[in-house]
C-alpha positions as CSV (number, residue, x, y, z in Angstrom):
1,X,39.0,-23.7,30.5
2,X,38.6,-19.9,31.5
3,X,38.6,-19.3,27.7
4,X,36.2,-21.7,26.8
5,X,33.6,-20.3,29.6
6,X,34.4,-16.3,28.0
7,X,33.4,-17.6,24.5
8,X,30.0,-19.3,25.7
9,X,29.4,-16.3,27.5
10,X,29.8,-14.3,24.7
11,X,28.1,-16.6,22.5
12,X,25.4,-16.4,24.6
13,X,25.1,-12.6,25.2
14,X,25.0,-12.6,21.4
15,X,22.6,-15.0,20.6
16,X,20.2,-13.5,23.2
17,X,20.7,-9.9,22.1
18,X,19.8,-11.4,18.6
19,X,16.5,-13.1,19.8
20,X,15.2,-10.0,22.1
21,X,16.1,-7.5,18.8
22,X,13.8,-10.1,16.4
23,X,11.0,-10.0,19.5
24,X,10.9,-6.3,20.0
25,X,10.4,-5.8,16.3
26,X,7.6,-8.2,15.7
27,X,3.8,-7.7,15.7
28,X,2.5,-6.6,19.6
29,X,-0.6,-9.4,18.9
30,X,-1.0,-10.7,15.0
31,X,-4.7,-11.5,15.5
32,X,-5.7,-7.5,16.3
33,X,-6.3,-6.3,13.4
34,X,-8.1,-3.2,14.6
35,X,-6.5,-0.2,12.9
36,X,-6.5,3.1,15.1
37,X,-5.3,6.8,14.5
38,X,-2.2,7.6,14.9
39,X,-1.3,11.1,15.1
40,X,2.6,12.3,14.4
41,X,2.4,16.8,15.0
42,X,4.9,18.8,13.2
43,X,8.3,18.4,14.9
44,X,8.0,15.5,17.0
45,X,10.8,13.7,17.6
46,X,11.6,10.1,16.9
47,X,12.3,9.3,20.6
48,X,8.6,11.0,21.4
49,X,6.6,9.5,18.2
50,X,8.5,5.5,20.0
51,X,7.2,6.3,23.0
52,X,4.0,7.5,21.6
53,X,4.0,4.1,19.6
54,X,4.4,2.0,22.4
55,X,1.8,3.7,24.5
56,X,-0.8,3.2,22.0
57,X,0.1,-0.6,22.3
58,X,1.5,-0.5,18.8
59,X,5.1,-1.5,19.3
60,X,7.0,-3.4,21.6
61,X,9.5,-1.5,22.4
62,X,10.5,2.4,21.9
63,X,14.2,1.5,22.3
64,X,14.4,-0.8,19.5
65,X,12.0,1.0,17.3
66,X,14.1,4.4,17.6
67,X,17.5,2.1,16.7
68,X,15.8,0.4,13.8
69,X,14.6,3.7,12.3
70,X,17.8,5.2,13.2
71,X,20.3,2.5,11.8
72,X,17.8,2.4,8.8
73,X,18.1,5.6,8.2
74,X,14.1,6.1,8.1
75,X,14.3,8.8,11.4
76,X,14.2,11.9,8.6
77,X,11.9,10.6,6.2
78,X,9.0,10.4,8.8
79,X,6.3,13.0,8.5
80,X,3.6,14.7,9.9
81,X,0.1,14.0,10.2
82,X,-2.5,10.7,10.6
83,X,-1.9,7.3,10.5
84,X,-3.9,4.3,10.3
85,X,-1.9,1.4,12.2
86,X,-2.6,-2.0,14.0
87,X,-1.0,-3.8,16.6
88,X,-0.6,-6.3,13.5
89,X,2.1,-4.7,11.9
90,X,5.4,-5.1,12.8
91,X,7.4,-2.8,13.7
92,X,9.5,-2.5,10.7
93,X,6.3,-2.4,8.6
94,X,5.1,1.0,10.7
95,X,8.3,2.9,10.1
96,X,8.0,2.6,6.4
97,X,3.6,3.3,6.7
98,X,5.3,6.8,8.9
99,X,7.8,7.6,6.1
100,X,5.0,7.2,3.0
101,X,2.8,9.7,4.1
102,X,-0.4,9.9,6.1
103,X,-4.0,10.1,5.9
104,X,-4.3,13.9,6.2
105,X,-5.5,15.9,3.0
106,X,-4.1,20.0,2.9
107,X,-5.8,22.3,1.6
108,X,-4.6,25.6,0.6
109,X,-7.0,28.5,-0.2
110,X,-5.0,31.8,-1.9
111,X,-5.8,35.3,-0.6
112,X,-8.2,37.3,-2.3
């Protein structure tokens, strides 16, 4: 009986951890489709840029968006600059907008 009780548990712990993973990754509000800057400076780190995300109402969840990007291996490919995102997008869908470059437009003037 003991054995049976484990396995539910277990079951259980599983099937939660799957449905809270799926829910921290989806869209913060589907409707809103309001796009706002997002800025990424030089050097940030993908634990800072989360918690940036999830301040700006953008993500869920910093936790689960570091470990997605992370397990994805998306955390170096992120780069610098602007970004126009909504609370629309999943996620999943702003990691790869952060790794495909940004709105910013460098110029570089030579000497002389």
């Amino acid at each position: 009986m003991r054995k049976i009780i484990v396995i539910l548990a277990v079951i259980s712990v599983i099937v939660s951890g799957f449905f809270w993973w799926n829910h921290s990754l989806s869209p913060v509000n589907k409707q809103n489709k309001t796009e706002t800057m997002f800025v990424i400076r030089q050097g940030s780190g993908i634990k800072a840029i989360a918690a940036d995300l999830k301040r700006s109402g953008l993500i869920r969840n910093s936790l689960t968006f570091t470990l997605f990007v992370k397990q994805s291996g998306l955390d170096k490919k992120i780069q610098a600059g602007d970004f126009r995102l909504s609370p629309s997008l999943s996620a999943k869908q702003i990691a790869i907008i952060l790794t495909q470059g940004s709105e910013d437009i460098w110029v570089t003037i030579p000497e002389g």
